[in-house]
C-alpha positions as CSV (number, residue, x, y, z in Angstrom):
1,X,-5.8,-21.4,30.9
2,X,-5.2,-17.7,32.0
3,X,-6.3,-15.3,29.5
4,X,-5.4,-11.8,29.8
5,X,-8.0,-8.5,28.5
6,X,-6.8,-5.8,26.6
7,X,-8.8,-2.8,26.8
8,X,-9.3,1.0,26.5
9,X,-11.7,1.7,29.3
10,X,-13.6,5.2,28.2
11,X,-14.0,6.9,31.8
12,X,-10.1,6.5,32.3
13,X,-9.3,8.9,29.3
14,X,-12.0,11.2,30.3
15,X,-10.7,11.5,33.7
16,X,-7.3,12.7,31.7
17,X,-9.4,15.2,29.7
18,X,-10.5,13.6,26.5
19,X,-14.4,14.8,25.3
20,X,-17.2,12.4,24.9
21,X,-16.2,11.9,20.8
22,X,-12.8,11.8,21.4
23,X,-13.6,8.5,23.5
24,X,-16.5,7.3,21.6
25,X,-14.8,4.3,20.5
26,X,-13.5,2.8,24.4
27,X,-15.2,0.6,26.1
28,X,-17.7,0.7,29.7
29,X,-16.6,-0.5,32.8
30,X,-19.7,-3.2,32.3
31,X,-18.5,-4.3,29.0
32,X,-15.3,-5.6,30.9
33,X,-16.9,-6.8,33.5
34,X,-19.7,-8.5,30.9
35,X,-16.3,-10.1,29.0
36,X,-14.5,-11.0,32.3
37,X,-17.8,-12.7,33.6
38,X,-18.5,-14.9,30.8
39,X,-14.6,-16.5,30.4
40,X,-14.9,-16.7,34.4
41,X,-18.0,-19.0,33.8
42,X,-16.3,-20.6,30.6
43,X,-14.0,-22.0,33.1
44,X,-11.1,-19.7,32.4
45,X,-8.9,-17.9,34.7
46,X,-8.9,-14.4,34.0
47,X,-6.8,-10.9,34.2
48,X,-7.1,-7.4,33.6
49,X,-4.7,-6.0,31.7
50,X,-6.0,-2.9,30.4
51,X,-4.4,-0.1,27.8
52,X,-1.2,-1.0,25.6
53,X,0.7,1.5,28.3
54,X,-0.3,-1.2,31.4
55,X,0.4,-3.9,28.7
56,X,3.8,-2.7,28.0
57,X,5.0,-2.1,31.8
58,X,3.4,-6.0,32.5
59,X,5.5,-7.2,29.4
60,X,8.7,-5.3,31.1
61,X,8.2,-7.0,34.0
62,X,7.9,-10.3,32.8
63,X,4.6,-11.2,32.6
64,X,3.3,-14.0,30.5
65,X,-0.7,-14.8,30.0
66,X,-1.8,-18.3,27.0
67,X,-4.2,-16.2,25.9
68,X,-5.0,-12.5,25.4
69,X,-8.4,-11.2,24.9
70,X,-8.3,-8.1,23.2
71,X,-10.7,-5.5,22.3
72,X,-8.2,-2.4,22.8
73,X,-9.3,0.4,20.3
74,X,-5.7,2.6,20.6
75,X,-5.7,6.3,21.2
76,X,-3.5,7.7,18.5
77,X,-2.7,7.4,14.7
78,X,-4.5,5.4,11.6
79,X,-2.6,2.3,13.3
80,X,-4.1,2.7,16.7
81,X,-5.6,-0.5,16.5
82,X,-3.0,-2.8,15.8
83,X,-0.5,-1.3,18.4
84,X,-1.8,-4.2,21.1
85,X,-1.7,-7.0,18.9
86,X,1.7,-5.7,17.2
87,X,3.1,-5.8,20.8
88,X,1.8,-9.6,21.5
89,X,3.1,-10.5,18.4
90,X,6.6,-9.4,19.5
91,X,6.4,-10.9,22.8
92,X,5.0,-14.2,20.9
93,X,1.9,-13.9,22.9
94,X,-1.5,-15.3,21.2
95,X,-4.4,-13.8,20.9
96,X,-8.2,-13.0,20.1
97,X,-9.6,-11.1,16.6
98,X,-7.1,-9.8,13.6
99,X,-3.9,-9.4,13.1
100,X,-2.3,-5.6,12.9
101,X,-2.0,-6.2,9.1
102,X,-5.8,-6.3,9.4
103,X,-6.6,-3.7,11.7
104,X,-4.6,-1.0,10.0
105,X,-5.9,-1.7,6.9
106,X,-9.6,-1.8,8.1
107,X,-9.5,0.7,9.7
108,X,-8.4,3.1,6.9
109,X,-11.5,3.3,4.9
110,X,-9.6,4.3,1.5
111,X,-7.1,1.6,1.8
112,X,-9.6,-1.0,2.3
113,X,-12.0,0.0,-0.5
114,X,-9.0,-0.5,-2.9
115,X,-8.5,-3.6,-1.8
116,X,-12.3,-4.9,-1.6
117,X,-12.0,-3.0,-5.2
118,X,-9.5,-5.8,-6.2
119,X,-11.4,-8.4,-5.0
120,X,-14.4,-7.8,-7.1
121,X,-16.8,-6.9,-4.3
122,X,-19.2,-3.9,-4.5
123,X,-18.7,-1.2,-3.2
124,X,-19.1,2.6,-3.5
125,X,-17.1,5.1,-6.2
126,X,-14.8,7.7,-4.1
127,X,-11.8,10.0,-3.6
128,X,-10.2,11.0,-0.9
129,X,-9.8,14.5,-0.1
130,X,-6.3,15.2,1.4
131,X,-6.4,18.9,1.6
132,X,-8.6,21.9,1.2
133,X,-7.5,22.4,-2.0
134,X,-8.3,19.0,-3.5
135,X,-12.0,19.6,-2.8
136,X,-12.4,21.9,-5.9
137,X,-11.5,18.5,-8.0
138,X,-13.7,16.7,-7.1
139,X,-15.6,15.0,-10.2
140,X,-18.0,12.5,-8.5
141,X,-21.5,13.1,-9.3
142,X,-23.8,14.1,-6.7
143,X,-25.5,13.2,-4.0
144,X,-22.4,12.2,-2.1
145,X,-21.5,10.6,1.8
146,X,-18.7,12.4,3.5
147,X,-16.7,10.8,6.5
148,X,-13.4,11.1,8.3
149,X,-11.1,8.1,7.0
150,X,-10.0,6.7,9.4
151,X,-12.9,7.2,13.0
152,X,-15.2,4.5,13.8
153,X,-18.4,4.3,15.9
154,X,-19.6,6.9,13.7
155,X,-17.6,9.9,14.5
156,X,-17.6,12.9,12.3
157,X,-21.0,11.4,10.5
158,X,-24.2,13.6,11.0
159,X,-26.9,14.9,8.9
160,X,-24.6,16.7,6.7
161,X,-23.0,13.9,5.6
162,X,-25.3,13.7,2.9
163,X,-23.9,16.3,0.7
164,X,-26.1,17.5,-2.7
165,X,-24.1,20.4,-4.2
166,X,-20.8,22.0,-4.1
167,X,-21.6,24.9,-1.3
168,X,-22.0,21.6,1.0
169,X,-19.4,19.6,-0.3
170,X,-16.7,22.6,0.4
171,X,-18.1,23.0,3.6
172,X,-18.7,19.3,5.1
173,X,-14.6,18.7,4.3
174,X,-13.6,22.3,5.1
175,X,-15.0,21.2,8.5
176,X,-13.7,17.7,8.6
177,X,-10.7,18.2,7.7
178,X,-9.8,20.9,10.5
179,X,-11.9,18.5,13.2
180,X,-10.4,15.2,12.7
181,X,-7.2,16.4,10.9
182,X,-6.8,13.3,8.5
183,X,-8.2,13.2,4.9
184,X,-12.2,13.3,4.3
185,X,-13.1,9.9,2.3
186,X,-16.2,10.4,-0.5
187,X,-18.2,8.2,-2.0
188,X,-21.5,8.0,-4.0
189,X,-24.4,7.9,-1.7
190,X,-26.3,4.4,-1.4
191,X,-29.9,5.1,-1.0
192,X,-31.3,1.8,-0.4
193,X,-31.5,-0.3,3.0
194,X,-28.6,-0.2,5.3
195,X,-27.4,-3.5,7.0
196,X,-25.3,-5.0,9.5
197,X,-24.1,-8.6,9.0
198,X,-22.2,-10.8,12.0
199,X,-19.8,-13.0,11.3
200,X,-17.6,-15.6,13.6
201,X,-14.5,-17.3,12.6
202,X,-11.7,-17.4,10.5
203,X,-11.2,-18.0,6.7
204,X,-13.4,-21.1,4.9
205,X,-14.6,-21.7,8.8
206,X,-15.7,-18.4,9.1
207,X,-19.7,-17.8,9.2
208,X,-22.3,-15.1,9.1
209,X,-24.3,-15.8,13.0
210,X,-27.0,-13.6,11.0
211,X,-28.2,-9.8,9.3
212,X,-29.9,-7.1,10.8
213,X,-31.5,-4.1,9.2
214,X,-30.7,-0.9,10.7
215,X,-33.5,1.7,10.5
216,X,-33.6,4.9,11.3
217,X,-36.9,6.5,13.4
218,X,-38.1,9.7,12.6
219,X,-37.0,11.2,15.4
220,X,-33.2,10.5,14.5
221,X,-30.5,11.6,12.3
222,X,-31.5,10.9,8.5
223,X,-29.4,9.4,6.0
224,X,-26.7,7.9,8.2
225,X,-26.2,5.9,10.9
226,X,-24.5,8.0,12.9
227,X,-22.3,9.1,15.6
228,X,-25.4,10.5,17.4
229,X,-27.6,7.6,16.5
230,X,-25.2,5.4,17.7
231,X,-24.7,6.5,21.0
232,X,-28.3,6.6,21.5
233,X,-29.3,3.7,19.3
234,X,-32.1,2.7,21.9
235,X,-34.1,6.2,21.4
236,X,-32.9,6.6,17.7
237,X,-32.8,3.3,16.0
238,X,-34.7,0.1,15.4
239,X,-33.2,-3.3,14.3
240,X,-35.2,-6.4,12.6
241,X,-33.7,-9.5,11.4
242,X,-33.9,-10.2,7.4
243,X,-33.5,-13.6,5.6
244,X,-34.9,-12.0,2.5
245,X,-32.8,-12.3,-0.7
246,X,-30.8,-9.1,-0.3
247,X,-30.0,-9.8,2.7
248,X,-28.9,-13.2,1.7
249,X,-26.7,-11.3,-0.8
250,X,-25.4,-9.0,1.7
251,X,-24.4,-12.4,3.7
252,X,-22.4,-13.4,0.8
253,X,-20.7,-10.4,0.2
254,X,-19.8,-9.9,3.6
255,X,-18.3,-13.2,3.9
256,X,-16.1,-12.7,0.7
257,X,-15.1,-9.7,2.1
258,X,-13.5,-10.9,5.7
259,X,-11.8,-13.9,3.8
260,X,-10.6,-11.9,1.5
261,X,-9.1,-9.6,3.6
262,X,-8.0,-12.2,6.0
263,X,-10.0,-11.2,9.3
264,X,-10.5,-13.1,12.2
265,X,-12.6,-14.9,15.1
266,X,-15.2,-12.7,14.9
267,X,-16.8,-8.9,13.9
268,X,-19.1,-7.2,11.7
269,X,-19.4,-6.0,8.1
270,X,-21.9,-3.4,7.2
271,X,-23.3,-2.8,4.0
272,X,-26.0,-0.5,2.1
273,X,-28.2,-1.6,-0.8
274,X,-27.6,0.9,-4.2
275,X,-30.3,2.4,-6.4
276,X,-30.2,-1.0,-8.1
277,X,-30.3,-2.4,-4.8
278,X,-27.3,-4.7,-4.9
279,X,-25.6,-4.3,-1.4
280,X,-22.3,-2.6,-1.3
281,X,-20.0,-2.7,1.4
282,X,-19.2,0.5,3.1
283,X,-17.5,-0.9,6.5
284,X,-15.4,-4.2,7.6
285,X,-15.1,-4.0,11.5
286,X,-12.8,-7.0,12.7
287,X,-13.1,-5.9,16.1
288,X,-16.7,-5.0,16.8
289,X,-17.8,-4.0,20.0
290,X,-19.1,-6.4,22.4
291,X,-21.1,-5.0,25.2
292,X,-24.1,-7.3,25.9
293,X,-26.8,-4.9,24.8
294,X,-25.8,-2.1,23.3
295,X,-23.3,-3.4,20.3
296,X,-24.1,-4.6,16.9
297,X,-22.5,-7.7,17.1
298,X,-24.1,-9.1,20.4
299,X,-27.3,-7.6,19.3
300,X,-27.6,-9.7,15.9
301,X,-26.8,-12.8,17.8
302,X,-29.5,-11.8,20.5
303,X,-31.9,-11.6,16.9
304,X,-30.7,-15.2,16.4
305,X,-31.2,-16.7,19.4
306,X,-27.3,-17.3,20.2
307,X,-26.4,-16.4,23.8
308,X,-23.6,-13.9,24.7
309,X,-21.7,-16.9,26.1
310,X,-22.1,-18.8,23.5
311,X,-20.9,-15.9,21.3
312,X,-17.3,-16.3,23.6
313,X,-17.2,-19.8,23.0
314,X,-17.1,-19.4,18.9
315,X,-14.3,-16.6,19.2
316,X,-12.7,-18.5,21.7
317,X,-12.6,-21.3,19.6
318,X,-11.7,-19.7,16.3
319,X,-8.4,-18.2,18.4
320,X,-7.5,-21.3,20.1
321,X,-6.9,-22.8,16.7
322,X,-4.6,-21.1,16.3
323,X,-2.7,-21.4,19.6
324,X,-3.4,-25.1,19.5
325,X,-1.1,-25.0,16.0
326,X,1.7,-22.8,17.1
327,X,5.3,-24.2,16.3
């Protein structure tokens, strides 16, 4: 089987210009080379596709692939993650990870609360704050979390983000909202443990591979994980496995959480405890990073003694079910 990659590769858009943020969320040259490796000793024949603008001139030119493997984040708009997949769906092309229903939703963190909301599942009180103007109505009690609605990898979170009065909470969105230049979401500040659970596969199939607790050292940001202690998560963060009975809970939140919004193959859902410590989600990622070392996902399986290959054989899989069922 030939399977294609999809991809945002960071150091092409800084070569364009983009700044370090701007291309926080794109991906190594050894994450490709990690992904191309490990289907290469899977048995698969393998091509580099790269961005949805090589995609599109391949698909103009004719070019076919069974499978597509695709991790491409998308540079522009709340949708920029289901651009790729929306393409190979037109061109009837299969596959890996979620749909662009999925991906758009996801990764507008508003939309997706209201939904998870729906289903039943816990998660934070919020508001989103549209405009400069809207920050005066705010009503939520303090201490809240601020974050851009629709970045990932952390982007736009910091130590501010943690905002206890109304001087900060005017500021903190003043500030996001001229930076990022989409609405600032809000919620009620969790204050209890933070974790990270990995899951594999799609619908009743679908399984946590295990939970990790993230936990911040003294020397790094406090009260979020993130954009800084992400990018230098080996200086600024620790990880240790759980089984204990939140984390259990967390499991089985998480889990209700990518059926119920119909994710798949594989990703991460992370989740932080509230004063009564009942885990409420805060993120569903349906297409986590996957460099060896340095993501989330790869790094709970690493905690659970499941290899990075065998990691690619459980996506691979969960997609080829569904290429194996296609009219």
């Amino acid at each position: 089987m030939k399977i294609g990659i999809t991809y945002d590769l960071r150091q092409d858009y800084l070569d364009l210009g983009y700044s370090e943020e701007a291309t926080a969320e794109f991906d190594r040259a050894d994450t490709i080379d990690a992904i191309e490796k490990t289907l290469q000793e899977l048995g698969y024949e393998t091509d580099r596709i790269g961005n949805i603008w090589n995609l599109t001139r391949r698909l103009a030119n004719g070019e076919h692939w069974e499978l597509v493997f695709n991790i491409a984040e998308g540079l522009r708009g709340i949708g920029r993650e289901a651009q790729v997949p929306a393409l190979l769906d037109a061109f009837d092309i299969p596959y890996t990870f979620s749909d662009p229903l999925v991906l758009a939703l996801t990764l507008h963190k508003g939309l997706t609360k209201r939904v998870l909301r729906d289903l039943g599942l816990p998660t934070p009180d919020f508001v989103e704050v549209h405009t400069e103007a809207a920050i005066e109505k705010v009503s939520l009690p303090f201490p809240l979390f601020a974050k851009p609605i629709a970045e990932g990898t952390g982007k736009g979170i910091n130590s501010a983000s943690k905002i206890n009065n109304e001087n900060e909470l005017k500021n903190v969105c003043t500030q996001l909202l001229k930076t990022y230049r989409q609405p600032v979401l809000l919620e009620t500040y969790l204050p209890g443990r933070e974790f990270t659970v990995g899951i594999v596969g799609t619908g009743e199939k679908a399984s946590a591979v295990g939970v990790i607790e993230v936990i911040l050292k003294e020397n790094a940001e406090q009260s979020a994980y993130s954009y800084v202690n992400k990018e230098r998560c080996e200086e600024f963060v620790g990880y240790r496995a759980v089984a204990d009975q939140m984390a259990q809970a967390a499991i089985e939140i998480a889990l209700a959480a990518w059926r119920g919004l119909g994710c798949r193959d594989a990703g991460r859902v992370d989740l932080r405890a509230d004063a009564q410590g009942i885990p409420n989600l805060m993120e569903i990622n349906p297409l986590a990073g996957i460099h060896p070392e340095h993501s989330d996902l790869p790094i709970i399986c690493n905690f659970f003694d499941i290899q990075y290959k065998q990691l690619f054989q459980m996506i691979l899989a969960s997609a080829l079910e569904r290429v194996n069922h296609r009219p």
